[in-house]
gemmi code that builds the backbone of each chain (N, CA, C; Angstrom):
import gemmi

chains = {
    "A": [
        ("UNK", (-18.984, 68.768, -37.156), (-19.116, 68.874, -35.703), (-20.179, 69.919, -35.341)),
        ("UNK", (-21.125, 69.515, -34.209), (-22.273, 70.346, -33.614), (-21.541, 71.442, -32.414)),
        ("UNK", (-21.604, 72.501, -32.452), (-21.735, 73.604, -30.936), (-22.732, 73.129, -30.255)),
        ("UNK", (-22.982, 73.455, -29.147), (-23.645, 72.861, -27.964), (-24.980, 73.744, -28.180)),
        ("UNK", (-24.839, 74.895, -29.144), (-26.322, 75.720, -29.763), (-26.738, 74.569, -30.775)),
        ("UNK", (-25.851, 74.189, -31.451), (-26.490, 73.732, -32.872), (-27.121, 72.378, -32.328)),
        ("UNK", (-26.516, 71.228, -31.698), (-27.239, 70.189, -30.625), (-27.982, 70.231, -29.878)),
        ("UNK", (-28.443, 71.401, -29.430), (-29.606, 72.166, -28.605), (-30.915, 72.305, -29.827)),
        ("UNK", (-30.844, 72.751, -30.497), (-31.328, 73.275, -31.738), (-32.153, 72.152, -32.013)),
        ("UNK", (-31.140, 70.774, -32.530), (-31.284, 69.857, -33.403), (-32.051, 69.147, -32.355)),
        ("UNK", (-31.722, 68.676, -31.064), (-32.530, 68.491, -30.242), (-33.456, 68.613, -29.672)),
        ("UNK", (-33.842, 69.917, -29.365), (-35.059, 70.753, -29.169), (-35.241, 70.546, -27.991)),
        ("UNK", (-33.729, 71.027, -27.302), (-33.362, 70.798, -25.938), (-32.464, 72.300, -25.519)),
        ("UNK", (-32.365, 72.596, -24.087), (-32.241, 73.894, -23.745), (-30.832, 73.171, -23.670)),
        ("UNK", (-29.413, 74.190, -24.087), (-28.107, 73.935, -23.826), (-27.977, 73.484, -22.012)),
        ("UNK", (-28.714, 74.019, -21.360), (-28.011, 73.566, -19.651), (-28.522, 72.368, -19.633)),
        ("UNK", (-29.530, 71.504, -20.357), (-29.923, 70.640, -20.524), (-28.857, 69.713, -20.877)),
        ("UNK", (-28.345, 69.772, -21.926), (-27.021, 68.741, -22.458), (-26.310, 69.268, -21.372)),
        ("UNK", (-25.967, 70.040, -20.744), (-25.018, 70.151, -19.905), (-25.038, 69.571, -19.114)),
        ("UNK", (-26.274, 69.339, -18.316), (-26.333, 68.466, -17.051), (-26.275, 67.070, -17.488)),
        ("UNK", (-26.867, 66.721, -18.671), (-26.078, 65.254, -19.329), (-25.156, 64.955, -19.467)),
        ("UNK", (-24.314, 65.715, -19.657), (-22.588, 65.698, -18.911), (-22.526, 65.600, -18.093)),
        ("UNK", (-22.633, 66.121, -17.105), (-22.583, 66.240, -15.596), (-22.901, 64.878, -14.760)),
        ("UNK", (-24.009, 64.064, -16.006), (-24.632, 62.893, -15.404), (-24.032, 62.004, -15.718)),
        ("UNK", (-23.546, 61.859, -17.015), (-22.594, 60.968, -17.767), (-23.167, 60.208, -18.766)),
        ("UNK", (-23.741, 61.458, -19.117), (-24.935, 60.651, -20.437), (-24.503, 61.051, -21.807)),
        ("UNK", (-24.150, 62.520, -21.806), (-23.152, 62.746, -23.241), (-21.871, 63.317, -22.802)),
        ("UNK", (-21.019, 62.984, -23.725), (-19.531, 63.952, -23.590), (-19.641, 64.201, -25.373)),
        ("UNK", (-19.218, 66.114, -24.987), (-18.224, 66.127, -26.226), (-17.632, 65.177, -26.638)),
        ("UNK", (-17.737, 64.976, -28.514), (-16.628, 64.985, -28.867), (-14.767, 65.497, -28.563)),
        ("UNK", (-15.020, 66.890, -28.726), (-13.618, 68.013, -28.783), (-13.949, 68.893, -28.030)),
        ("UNK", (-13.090, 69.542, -27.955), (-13.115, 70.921, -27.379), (-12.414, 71.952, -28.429)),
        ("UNK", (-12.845, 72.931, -28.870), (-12.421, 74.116, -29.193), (-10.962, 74.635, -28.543)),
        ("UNK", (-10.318, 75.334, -29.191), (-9.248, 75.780, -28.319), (-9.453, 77.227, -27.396)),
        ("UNK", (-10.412, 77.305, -27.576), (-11.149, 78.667, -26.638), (-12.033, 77.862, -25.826)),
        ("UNK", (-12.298, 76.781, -25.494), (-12.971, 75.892, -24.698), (-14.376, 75.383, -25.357)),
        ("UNK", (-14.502, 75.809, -26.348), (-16.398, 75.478, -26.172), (-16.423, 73.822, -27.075)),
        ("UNK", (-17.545, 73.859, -26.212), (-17.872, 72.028, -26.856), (-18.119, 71.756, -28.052)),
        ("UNK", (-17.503, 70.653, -28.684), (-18.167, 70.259, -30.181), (-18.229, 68.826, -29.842)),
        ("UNK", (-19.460, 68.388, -30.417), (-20.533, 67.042, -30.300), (-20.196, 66.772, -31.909)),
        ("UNK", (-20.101, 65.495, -32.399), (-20.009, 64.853, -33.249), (-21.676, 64.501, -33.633)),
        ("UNK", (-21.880, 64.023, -34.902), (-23.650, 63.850, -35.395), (-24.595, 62.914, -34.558)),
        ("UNK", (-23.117, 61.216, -33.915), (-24.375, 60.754, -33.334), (-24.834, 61.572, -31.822)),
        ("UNK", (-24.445, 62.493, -31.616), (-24.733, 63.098, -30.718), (-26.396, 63.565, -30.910)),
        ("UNK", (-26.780, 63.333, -31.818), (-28.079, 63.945, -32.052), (-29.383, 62.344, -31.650)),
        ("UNK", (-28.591, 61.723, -32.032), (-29.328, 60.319, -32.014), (-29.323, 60.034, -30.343)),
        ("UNK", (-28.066, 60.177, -29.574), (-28.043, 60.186, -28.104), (-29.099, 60.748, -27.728)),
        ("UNK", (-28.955, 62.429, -27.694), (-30.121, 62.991, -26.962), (-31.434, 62.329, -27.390)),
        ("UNK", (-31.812, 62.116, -28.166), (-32.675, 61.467, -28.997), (-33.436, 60.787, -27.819)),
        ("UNK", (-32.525, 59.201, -27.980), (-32.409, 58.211, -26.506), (-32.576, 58.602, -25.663)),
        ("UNK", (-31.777, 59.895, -25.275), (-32.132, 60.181, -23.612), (-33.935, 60.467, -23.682)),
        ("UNK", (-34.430, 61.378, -24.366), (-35.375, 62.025, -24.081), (-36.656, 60.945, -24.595)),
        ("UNK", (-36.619, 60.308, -25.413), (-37.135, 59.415, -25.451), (-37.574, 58.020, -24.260)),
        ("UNK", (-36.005, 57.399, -23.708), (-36.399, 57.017, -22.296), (-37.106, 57.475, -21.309)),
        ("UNK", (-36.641, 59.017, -21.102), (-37.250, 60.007, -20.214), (-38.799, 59.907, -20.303)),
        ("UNK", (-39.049, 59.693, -21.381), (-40.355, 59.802, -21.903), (-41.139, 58.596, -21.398)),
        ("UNK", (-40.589, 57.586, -21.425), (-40.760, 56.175, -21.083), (-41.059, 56.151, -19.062)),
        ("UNK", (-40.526, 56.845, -18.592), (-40.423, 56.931, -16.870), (-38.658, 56.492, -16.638)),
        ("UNK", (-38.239, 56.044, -17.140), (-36.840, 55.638, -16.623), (-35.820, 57.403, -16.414)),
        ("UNK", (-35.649, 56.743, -15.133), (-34.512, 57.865, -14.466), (-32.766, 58.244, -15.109)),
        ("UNK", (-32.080, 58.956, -14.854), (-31.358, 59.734, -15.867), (-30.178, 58.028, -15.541)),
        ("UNK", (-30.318, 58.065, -14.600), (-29.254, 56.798, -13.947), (-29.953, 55.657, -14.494)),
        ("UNK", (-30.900, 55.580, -14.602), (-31.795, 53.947, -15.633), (-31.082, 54.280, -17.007)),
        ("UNK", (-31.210, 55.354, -17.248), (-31.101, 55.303, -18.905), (-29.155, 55.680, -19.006)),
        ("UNK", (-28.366, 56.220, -18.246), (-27.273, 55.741, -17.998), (-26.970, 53.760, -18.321)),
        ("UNK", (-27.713, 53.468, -17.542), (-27.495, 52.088, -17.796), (-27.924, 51.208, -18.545)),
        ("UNK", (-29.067, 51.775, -19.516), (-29.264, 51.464, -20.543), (-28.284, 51.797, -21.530)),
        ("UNK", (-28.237, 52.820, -21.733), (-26.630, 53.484, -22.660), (-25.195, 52.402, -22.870)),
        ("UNK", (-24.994, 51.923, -21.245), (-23.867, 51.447, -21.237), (-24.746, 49.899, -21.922)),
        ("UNK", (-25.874, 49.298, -21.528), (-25.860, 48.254, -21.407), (-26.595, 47.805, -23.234)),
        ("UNK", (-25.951, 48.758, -24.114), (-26.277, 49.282, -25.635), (-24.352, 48.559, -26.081)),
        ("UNK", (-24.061, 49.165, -25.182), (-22.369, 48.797, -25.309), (-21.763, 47.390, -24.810)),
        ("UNK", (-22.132, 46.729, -24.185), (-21.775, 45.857, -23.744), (-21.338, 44.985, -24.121)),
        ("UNK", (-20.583, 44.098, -24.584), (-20.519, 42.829, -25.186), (-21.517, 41.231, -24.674)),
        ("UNK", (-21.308, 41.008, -24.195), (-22.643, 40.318, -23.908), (-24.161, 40.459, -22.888)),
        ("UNK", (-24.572, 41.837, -23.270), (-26.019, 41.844, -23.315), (-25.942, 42.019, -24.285)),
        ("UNK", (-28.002, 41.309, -24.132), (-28.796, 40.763, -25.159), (-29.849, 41.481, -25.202)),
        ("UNK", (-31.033, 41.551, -25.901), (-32.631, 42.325, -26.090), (-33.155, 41.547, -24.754)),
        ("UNK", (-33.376, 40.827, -24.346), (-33.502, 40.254, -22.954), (-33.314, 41.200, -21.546)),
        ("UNK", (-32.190, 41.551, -21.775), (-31.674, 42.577, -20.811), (-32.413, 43.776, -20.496)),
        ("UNK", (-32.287, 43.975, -22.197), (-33.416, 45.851, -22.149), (-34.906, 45.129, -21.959)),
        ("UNK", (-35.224, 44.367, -22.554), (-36.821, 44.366, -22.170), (-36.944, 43.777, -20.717)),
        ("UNK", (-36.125, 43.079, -19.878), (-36.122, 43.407, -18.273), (-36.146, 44.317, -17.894)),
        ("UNK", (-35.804, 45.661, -18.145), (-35.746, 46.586, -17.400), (-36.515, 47.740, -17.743)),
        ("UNK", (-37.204, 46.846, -19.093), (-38.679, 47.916, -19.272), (-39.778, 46.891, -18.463)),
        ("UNK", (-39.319, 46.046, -18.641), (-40.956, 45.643, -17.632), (-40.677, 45.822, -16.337)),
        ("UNK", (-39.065, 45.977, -15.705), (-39.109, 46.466, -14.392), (-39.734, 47.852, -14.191)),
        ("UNK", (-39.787, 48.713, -15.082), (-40.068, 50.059, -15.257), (-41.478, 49.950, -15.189)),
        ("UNK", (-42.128, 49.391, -15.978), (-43.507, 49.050, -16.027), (-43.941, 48.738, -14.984)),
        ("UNK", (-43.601, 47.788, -13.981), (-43.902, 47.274, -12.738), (-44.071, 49.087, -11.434)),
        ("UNK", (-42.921, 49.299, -11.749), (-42.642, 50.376, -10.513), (-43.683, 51.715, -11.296)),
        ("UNK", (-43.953, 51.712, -12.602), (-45.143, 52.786, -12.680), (-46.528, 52.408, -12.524)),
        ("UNK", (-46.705, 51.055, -12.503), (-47.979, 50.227, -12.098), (-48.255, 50.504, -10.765)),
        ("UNK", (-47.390, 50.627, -9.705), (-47.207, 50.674, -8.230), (-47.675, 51.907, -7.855)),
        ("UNK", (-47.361, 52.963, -8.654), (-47.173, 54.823, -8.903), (-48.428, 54.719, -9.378)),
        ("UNK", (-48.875, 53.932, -10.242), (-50.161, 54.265, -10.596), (-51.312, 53.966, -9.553)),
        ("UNK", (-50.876, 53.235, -8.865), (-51.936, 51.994, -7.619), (-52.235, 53.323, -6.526)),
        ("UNK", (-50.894, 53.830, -6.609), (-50.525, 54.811, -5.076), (-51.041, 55.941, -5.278)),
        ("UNK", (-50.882, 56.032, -6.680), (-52.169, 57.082, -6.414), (-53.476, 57.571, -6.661)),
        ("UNK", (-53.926, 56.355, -7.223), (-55.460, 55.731, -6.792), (-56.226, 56.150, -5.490)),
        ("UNK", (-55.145, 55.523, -4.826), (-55.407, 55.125, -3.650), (-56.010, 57.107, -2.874)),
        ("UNK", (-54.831, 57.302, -3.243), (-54.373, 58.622, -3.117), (-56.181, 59.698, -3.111)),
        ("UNK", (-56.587, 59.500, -4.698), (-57.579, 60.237, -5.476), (-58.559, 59.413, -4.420)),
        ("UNK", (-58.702, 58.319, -4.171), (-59.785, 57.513, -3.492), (-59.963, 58.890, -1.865)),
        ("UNK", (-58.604, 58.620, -1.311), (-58.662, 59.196, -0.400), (-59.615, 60.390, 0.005)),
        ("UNK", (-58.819, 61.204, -1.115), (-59.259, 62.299, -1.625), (-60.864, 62.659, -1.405)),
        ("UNK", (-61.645, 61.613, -2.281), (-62.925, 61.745, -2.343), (-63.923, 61.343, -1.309)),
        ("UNK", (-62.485, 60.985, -0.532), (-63.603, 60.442, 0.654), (-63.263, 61.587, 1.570)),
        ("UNK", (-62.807, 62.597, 1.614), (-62.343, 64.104, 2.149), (-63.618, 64.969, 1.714)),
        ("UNK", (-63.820, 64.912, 0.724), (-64.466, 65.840, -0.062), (-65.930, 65.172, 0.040)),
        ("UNK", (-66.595, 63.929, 0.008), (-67.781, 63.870, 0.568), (-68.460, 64.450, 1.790)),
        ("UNK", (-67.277, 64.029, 2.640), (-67.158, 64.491, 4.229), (-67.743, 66.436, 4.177)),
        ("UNK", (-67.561, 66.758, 3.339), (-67.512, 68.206, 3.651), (-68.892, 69.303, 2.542)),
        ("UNK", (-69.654, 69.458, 3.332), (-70.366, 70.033, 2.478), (-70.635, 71.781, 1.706)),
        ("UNK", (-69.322, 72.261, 2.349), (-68.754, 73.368, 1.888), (-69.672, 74.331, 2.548)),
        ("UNK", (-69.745, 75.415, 1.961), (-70.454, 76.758, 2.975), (-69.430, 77.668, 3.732)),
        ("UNK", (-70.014, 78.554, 4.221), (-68.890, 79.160, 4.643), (-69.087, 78.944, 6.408)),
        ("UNK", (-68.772, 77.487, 6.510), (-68.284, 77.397, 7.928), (-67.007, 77.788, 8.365)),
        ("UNK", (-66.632, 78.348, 9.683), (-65.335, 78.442, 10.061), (-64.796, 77.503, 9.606)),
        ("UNK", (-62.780, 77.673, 9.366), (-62.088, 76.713, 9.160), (-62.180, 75.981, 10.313)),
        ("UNK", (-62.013, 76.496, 11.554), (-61.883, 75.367, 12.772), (-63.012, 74.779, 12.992)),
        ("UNK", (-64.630, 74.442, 12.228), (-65.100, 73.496, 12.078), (-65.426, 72.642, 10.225)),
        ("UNK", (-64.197, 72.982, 9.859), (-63.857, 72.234, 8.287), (-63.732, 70.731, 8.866)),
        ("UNK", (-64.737, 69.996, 7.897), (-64.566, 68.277, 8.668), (-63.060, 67.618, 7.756)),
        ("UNK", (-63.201, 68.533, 6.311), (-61.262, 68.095, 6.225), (-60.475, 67.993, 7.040)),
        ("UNK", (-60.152, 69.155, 7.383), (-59.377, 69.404, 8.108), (-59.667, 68.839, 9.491)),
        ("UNK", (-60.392, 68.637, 9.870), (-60.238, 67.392, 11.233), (-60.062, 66.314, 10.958)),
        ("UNK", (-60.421, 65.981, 9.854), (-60.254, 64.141, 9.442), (-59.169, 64.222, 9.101)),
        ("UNK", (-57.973, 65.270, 8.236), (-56.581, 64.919, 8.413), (-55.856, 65.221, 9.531)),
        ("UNK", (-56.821, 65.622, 10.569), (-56.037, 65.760, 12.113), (-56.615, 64.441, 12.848)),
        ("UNK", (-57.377, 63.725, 12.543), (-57.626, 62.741, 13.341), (-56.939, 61.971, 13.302)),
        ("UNK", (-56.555, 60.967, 14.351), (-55.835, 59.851, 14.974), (-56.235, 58.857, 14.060)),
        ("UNK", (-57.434, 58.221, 14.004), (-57.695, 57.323, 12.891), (-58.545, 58.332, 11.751)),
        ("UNK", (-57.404, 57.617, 10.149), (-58.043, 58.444, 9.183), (-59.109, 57.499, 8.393)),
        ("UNK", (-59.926, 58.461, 8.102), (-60.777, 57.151, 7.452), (-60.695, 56.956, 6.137)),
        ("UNK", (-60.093, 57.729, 5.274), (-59.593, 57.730, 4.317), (-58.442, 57.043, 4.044)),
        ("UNK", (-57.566, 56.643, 5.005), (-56.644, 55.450, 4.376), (-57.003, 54.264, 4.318)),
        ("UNK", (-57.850, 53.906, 4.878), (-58.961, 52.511, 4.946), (-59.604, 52.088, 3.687)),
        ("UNK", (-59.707, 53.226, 2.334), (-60.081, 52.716, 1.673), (-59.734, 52.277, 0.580)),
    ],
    "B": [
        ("UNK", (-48.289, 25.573, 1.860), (-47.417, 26.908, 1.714), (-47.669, 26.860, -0.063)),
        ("UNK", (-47.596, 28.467, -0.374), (-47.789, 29.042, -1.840), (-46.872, 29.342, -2.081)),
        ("UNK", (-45.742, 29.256, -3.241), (-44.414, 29.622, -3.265), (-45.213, 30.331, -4.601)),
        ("UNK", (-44.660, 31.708, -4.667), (-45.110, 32.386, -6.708), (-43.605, 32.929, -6.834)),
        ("UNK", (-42.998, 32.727, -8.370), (-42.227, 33.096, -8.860), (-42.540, 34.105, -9.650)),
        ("UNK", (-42.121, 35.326, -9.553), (-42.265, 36.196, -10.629), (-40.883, 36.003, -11.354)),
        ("UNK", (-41.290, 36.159, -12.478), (-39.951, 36.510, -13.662), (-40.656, 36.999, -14.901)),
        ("UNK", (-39.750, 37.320, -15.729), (-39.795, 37.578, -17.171), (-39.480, 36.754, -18.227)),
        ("UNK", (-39.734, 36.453, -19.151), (-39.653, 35.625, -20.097), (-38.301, 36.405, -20.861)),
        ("UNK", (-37.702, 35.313, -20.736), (-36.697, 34.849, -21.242), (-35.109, 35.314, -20.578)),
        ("UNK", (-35.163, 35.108, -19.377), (-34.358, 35.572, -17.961), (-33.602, 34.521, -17.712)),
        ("UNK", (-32.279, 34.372, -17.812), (-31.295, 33.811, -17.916), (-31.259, 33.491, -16.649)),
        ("UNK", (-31.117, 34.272, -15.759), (-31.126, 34.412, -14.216), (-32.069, 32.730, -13.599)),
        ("UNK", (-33.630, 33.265, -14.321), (-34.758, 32.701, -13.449), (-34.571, 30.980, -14.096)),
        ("UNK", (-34.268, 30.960, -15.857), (-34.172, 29.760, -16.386), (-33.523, 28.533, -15.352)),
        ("UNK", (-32.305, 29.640, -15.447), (-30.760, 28.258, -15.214), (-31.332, 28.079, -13.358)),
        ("UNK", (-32.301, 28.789, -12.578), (-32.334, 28.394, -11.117), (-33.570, 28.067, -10.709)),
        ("UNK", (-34.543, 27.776, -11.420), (-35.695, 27.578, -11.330), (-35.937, 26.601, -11.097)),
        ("UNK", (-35.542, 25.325, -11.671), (-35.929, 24.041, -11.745), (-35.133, 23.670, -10.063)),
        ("UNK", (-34.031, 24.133, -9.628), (-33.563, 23.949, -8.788), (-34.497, 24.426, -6.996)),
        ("UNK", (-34.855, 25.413, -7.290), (-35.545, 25.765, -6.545), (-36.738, 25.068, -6.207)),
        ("UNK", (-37.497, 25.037, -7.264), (-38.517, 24.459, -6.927), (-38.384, 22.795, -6.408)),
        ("UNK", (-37.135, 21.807, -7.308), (-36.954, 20.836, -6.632), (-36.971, 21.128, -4.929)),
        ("UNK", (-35.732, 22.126, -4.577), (-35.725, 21.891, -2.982), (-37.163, 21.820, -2.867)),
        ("UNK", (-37.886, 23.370, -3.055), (-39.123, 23.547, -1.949), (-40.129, 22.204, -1.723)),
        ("UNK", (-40.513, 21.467, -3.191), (-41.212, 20.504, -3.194), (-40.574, 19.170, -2.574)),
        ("UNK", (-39.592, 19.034, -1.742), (-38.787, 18.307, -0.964), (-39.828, 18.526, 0.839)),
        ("UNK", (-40.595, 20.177, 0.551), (-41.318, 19.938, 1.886), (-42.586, 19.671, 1.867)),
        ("UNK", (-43.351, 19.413, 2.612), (-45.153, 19.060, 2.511), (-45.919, 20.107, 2.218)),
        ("UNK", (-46.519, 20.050, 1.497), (-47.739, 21.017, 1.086), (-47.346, 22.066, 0.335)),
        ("UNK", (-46.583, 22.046, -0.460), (-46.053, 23.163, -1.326), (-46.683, 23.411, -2.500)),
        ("UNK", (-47.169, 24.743, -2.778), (-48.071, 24.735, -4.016), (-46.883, 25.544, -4.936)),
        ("UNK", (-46.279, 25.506, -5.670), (-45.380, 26.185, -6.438), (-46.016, 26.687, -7.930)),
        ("UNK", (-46.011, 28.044, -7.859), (-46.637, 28.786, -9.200), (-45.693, 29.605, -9.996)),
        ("UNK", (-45.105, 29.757, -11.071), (-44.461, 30.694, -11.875), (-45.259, 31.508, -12.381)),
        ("UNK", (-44.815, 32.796, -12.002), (-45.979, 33.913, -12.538), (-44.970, 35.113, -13.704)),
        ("UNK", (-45.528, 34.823, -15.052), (-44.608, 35.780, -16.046), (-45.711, 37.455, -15.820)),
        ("UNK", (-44.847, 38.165, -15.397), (-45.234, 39.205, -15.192), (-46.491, 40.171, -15.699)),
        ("UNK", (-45.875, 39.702, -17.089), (-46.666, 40.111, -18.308), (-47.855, 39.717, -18.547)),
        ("UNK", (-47.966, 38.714, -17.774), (-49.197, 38.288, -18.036), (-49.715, 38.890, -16.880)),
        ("UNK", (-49.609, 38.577, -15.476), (-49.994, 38.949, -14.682), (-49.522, 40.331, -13.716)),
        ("UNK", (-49.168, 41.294, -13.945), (-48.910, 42.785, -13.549), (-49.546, 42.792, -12.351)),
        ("UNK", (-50.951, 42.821, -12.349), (-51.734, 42.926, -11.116), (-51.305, 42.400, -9.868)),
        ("UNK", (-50.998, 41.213, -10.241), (-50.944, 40.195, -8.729), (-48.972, 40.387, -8.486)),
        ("UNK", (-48.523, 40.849, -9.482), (-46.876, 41.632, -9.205), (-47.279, 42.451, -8.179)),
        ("UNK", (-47.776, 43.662, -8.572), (-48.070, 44.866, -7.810), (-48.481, 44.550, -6.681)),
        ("UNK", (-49.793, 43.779, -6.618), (-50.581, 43.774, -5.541), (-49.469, 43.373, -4.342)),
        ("UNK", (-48.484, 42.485, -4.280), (-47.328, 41.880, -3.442), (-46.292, 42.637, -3.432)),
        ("UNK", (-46.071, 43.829, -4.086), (-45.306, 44.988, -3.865), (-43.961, 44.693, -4.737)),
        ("UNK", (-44.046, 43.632, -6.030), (-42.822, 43.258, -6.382), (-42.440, 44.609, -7.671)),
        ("UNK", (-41.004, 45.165, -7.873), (-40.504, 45.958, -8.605), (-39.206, 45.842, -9.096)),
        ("UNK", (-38.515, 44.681, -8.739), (-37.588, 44.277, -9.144), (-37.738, 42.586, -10.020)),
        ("UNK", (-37.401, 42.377, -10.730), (-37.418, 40.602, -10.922), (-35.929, 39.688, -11.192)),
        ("UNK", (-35.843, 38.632, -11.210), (-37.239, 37.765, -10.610), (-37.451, 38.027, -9.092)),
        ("UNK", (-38.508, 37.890, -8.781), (-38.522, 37.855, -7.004), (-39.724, 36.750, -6.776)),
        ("UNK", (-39.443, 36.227, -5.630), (-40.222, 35.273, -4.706), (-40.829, 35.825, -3.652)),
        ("UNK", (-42.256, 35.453, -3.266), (-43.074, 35.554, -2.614), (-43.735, 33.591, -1.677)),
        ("UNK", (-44.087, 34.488, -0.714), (-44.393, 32.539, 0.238), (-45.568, 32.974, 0.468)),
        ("UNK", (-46.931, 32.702, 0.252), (-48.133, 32.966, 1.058), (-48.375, 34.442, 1.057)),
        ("UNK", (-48.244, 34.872, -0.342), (-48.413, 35.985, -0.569), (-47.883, 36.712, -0.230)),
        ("UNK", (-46.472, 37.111, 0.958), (-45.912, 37.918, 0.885), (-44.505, 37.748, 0.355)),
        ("UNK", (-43.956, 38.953, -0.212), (-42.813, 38.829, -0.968), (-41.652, 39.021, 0.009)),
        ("UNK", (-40.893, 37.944, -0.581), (-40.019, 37.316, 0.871), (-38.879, 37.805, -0.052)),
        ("UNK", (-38.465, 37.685, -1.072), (-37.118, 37.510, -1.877), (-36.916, 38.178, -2.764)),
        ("UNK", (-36.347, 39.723, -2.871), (-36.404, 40.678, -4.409), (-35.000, 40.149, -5.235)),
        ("UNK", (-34.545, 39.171, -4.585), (-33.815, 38.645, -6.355), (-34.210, 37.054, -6.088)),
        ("UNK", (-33.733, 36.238, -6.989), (-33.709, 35.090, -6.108), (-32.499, 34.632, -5.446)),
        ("UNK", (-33.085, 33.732, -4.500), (-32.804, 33.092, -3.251), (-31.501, 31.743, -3.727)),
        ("UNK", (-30.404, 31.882, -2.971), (-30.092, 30.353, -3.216), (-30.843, 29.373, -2.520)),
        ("UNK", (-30.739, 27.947, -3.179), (-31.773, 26.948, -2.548), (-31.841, 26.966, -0.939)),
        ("UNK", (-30.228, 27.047, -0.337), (-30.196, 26.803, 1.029), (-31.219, 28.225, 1.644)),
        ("UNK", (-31.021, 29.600, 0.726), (-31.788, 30.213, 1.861), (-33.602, 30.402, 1.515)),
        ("UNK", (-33.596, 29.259, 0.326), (-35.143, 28.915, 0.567), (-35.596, 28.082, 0.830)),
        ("UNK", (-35.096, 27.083, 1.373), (-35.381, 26.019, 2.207), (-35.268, 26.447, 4.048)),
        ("UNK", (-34.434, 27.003, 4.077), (-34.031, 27.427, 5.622), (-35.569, 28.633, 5.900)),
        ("UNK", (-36.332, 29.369, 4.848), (-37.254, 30.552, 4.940), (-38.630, 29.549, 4.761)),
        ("UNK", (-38.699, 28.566, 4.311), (-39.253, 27.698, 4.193), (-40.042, 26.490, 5.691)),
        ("UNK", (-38.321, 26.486, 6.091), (-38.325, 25.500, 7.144), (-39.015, 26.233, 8.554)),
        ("UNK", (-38.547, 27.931, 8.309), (-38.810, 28.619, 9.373), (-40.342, 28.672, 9.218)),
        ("UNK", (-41.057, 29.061, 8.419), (-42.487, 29.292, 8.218), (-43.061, 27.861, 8.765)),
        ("UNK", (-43.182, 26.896, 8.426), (-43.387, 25.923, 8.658), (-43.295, 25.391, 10.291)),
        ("UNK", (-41.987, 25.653, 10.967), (-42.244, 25.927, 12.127), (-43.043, 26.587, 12.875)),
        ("UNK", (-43.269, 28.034, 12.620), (-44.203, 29.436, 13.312), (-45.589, 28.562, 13.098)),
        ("UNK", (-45.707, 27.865, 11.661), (-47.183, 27.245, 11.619), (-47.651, 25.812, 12.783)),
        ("UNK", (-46.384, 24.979, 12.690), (-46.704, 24.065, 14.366), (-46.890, 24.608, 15.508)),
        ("UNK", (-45.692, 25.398, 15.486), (-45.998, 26.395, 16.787), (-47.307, 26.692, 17.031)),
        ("UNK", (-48.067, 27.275, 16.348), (-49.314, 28.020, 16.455), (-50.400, 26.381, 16.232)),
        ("UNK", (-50.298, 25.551, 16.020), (-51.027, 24.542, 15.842), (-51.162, 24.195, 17.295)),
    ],
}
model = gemmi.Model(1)
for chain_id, residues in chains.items():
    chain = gemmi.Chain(chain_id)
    for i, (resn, *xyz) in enumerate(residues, 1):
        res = gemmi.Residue()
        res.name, res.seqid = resn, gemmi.SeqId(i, " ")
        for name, pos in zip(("N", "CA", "C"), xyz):
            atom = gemmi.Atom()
            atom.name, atom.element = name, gemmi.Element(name[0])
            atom.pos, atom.b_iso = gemmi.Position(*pos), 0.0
            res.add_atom(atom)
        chain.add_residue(res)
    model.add_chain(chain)
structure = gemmi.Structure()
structure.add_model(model)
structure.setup_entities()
C-alpha cells in the first residue's frame, strides 16, 4: 500500500493534487489508517497516470471522470472512447479557430498604431476598442 | 435544401438512424443529403460550429446537436421550405 507522499512521489504529482481527485471522484483510497491517513493500493499509480495523461489530451476533470467510468462499463466499446476524443478534437479545433481570430484581431490593433510617445487619450488602440464599430472583429 | 450529417465512424447512434432519416428528408423536393465523417472533414465541422456528434445541419446551419427523430426532421424541414415560398 502507497501513503498519499509515496503516490505523490510515484506520480510526480503535488499531494493536494490527489486530493482534489478525491474531491472530484477520480481516485479514492484504498484504506484508511487507523490514525486517518490514506493508503492507495499500486493501481493507484496507473490511475493518476490516466488522469494526467487525459489532462494532457484537453479533456476536463469531469470528461475524464467519464472516461474512467466508461473503462468500467459493461457494454462500452473502443467506439465510445474514440467518440469522445474526436468530440474533444472538434471543441479544441473551435479554441483553436477562436483564437486565430483573436491574434488576427490583435494585429489589426497593432497596425493601427504607430507607437511614439503620444498621449494615451490619443492611442488609436484604445479608441478602436472604444469604438461602436470594431474593425477588428470583421476580420 | 442541403441536409450534412456529421458523425463518426463507427457510431451506433448515427448507423441504426441514418438510413431512416435520410429516407424521410428525400420524401421532400430538392434535397441534397451529404454524410460528413468528421475525420475527414474537421474544417467544415468547425466552420458550422458543430462539437458534439452526430449533429445535423440544413443549409449550412446547424439545426440539430444530437440527432433528430424523423418526425422532428421532417416538421424543420417542412418549416424551411415554407419561409422559402413565403419569400418566393
Amino acid at each position: 500500500m502507497l501513503t498519499i507522499g509515496k503516490l505523490a512521489k510515484a506520480g510526480d504529482i503535488s499531494p493536494d493534487a490527489l486530493r482534489y481527485y478525491e474531491r472530484e471522484g477520480l481516485l479514492a483510497p484504498a484504506s484508511k489508517t487507523d490514525s486517518g491517513y490514506r493508503l492507495y493500493g499500486e493501481d493507484a499509480v496507473r490511475r493518476v497516470r490516466f488522469i494526467q495523461h487525459a489532462q494532457a489530451c484537453g479533456f476536463t476533470l469531469a470528461e475524464i471522470r467519464d472516461l474512467l467510468h466508461l473503462r468500467q462499463a459493461d457494454g462500452a466499446c473502443c467506439d465510445d472512447v474514440k467518440s469522445r476524443a474526436i468530440e474533444k478534437k472538434l471543441q479544441l479545433a473551435a479554441k483553436i479557430r477562436a483564437i486565430q481570430k483573436m491574434s488576427a484581431a490583435l494585429d489589426v490593433l497593432i497596425a493601427e498604431c504607430a507607437g511614439g510617445s503620444l498621449p494615451v487619450d490619443d492611442c488609436p488602440i484604445l479608441a478602436a476598442l472604444e469604438a461602436v464599430s470594431f474593425e477588428a472583429e470583421r476580420t | 435544401m442541403k441536409i450534412e450529417l456529421f458523425f463518426t465512424p463507427g457510431c451506433a447512434k448515427c448507423a441504426g438512424a441514418t438510413t431512416a432519416l435520410k429516407a424521410a428528408a428525400e420524401t421532400m423536393p430538392g434535397i441534397e443529403w451529404r454524410e460528413v465523417n468528421v475525420l475527414d472533414d474537421l474544417d467544415r465541422a468547425v466552420d458550422l460550429g458543430v462539437l458534439t456528434l452526430p449533429a445535423l445541419a440544413v443549409d449550412g446551419e446547424l439545426v440539430f446537436t444530437t440527432l433528430p427523430t424523423v418526425e422532428q426532421l421532417v416538421a424543420e424541414l417542412r418549416r424551411r421550405d415554407g419561409e422559402r415560398g413565403d419569400g418566393a
